[in-house]
Steps between C-alpha positions, in 0.01 A plus 500: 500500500827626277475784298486402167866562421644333819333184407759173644636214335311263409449126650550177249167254515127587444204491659373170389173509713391841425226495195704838360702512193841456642814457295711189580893567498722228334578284797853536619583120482841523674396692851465270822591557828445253826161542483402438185420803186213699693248699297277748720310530204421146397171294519657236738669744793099761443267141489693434860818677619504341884734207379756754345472722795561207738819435368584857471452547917675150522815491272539872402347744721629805303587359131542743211275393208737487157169582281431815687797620689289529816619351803194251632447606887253193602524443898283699757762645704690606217201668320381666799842671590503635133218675559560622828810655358451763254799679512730197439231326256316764305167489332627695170428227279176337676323679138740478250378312175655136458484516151642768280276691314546531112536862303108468395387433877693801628354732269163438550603561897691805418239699251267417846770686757522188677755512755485330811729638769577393887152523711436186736573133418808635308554757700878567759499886520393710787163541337382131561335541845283793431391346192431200642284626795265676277453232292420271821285710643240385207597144648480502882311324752217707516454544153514164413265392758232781332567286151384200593135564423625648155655152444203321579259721278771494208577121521068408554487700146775316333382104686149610337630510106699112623164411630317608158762301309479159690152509526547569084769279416610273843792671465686781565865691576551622819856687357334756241155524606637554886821524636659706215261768504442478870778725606504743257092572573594546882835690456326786232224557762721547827729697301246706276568439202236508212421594159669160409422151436606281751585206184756768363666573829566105517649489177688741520655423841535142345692605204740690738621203688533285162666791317780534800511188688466247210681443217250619189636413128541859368182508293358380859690803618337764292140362531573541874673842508176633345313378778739655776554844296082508539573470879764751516331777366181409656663549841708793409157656435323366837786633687518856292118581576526713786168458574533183685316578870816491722406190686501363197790239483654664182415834689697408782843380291446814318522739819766321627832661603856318496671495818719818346138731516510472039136391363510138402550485093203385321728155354557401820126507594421324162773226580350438845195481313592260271610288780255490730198477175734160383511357856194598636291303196757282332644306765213521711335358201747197534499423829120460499520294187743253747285516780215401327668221311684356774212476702275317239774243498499457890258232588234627718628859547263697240190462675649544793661859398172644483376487867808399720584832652895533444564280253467677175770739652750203608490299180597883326811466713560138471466603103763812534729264662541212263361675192509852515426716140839657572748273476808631479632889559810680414801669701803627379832478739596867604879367657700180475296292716445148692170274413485165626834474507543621159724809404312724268659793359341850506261571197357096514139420390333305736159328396312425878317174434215575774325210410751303584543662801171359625580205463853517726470204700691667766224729544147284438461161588371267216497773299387343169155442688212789518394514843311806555549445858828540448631727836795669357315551137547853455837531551511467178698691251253597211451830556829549582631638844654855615477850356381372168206271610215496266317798588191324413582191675175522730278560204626243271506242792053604569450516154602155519320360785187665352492381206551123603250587777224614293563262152463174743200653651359594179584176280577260782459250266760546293771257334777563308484452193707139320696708305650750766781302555592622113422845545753814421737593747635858466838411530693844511844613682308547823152484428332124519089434528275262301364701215195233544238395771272315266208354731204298471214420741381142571117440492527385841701791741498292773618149400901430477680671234641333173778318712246321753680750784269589739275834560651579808885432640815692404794310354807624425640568140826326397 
């Protein structure tokens, strides 16, 4: 995330999809290239981007985007060299705002101290490693093995309230009542943090991503600013009390030591906060919110995600790889360099279209279909790949499988809802989930579903 005074230049279009008070530019009526005026923002490329991104891998594998300035990097091979490369394609923009922030926004940051410097996802100095290994030592193997019963007890709490509103109404939403606050219950116990409402941690982690990776009308801007001021100083102060146990995760950044012997500085401890806190709940958040959708709309795989040992965690990676939460990521070109035979010169923004990249059909076969089967299926690129892999990654991916896992075994007979098809999308810069999972439950559980498919028998989505 930028600091607030290093915020980028902003993107034309709007986020059509997203139910957030967005302002809507006057269209620029005379820009067209060969493929047509894009807008990364707009209802049409959020509601379903694969036909876009097909053309992009075909026709223009590495295509600077006239509304943005970023160049469009949408083939496997292409993305996954990027990131392999950080010293020719640097991560010093991956945070930056896409939208510039007005003079009433940037106060309300600046009477907070908000400042967010260099710490992981952002992060090219010498200091990245050592950062980054304490931070996944909260995330490895072991550890998130010893979650997995703090998943269960967490998501058997939330399924109960979905249970008490079906059995209420015949309805329910799986995104609000579940998935959304999911994450952000498991994350505050493994990394200690209380004395705070788990509701107010989601909104404010929300407001972050909306405030700096989606294009807010400036009276949008301030309402949002308020929001991530709160979580600024709220941080500053977790990570100021010295009286965290040192085990502790915000113990641990704060006893850390830069490869030069200095003390870490308490912003950079507060920025890794605020990254890890937004990923760890946010985009978790979203991914689950997929999952779950996705596999309410796959004939015969709900009931089946319940009991089936290994399924749950193969449709989360069948998920990542055609529609993972993060969609896109950012690099910046450190030299004058060669893309897919493109010449770039130093100092070019490149926007990595990872969801695209799942969909390389040079990598997957029949890639448009979800086969959870699939042998090659976590190749994928939604974590990313390389020195800046989502720390989390493992977490995120169990989370996932979890959730699925115990929803389907819980409410196996649910359906989605008629009108899911017109749910919200969040449609930001990089960020894409339905804001939706509105579900009802048959009288009969066991009969077919609204369609006349079958109980039992995977097919494969279009």
């Amino acid at each position: 995330m930028t600091s607030a005074p290093d915020v980028a230049v902003s993107p034309a279009g709007t986020v059509g999809a997203c139910p957030y008070d967005h302002a809507r530019p006057a269209p620029d009526e005379g820009r067209h290239d060969a493929l047509g005026p894009l807008d990364l923002f707009g209802e049409e490329f959020v509601r379903d981007p694969h036909p876009r991104l097909h053309r992009l891998r075909s026709d223009a594998p590495v295509h600077r985007d006239p509304g943005t300035g970023l160049w469009l990097v949408s083939r496997y091979e292409d993305i996954r060299r990027v990131l392999l490369d950080p010293a020719a394609f640097r991560p010093d923009n991956a945070q930056h705002a896409i939208t510039p922030l007005g003079v009433p926004a940037l106060r309300i940051l600046a009477r907070a101290g908000f400042r967010l410097g260099p710490a992981l996802a952002n992060n090219a100095t010498d200091s990245h490693p050592g950062l980054r290994r304490v931070v996944t030592r909260f995330f490895n193997a072991r550890r998130v093995a010893a979650s997995v019963p703090v998943i269960e007890r967490v998501a058997d709490e939330l399924l109960g309230t979905v249970r008490a509103e079906l059995d209420a109404t015949g309805r329910s939403d799986l995104f609000p009542a579940f998935a959304h606050l999911l994450p952000c219950r498991v994350m505050m116990e493994l990394l200690g943090v209380e004395g705070l409402d788990a509701g107010t941690l989601v909104r404010w982690s929300d407001a972050s991503l909306e405030l700096f990776w989606g294009r807010p009308s400036p009276e949008r801007q301030r309402e949002l600013a308020v929001l991530v001021a709160e979580f600024h100083t709220w941080l500053t102060a977790l990570v100021g009390d010295r009286t965290a146990p040192a085990d502790s995760f915000v113990g641990a950044l704060n006893r850390h030591r830069l490869p030069d012997g200095t003390p870490v500085d308490p912003r950079t401890v507060v920025s890794a906060c605020f990254f890890v806190f937004v990923a760890g709940q946010s985009t978790t958040g979203q991914l689950i919110s997929t999952v779950l959708h996705r596999a309410l709309a796959e004939p015969g795989l709900w009931p089946r995600s319940g009991h089936e040992e290994g399924l749950a965690g193969a449709w989360v990676d069948e998920v990542l790889r055609r529609e993972p939460p993060v969609t896109s990521w950012r690099r910046v070109t450190a030299r004058p360099v060669e893309l897919g035979g493109v010449a770039l010169p130093a100092g070019a923004e490149l926007l990595l279209m990872l969801m695209g990249s799942g969909s390389d059909p040079e990598v997957f076969d029949d890639p448009g279909r979800m086969l959870p089967d699939r042998a090659n299926g976590r190749l994928h690129l939604a974590f990313g790949v390389g020195r800046h892999r989502c720390p989390g990654a493992s977490l995120a991916r169990t989370e996932a499988a979890v959730a699925l896992r115990a929803a389907a075994r819980h409410l196996p007979g649910l359906r989605l809802a008629p009108e899911a098809d017109r749910a919200p999308v969040l449609g930001l810069l990089s960020f894409r989930a339905p804001l939706r999972v509105p579900v009802v439950e048959p009288v009969s559980a066991d009969g077919p579903d609204d369609t006349g498919a079958p109980a039992d028998g995977l097919a494969p989505a279009g």
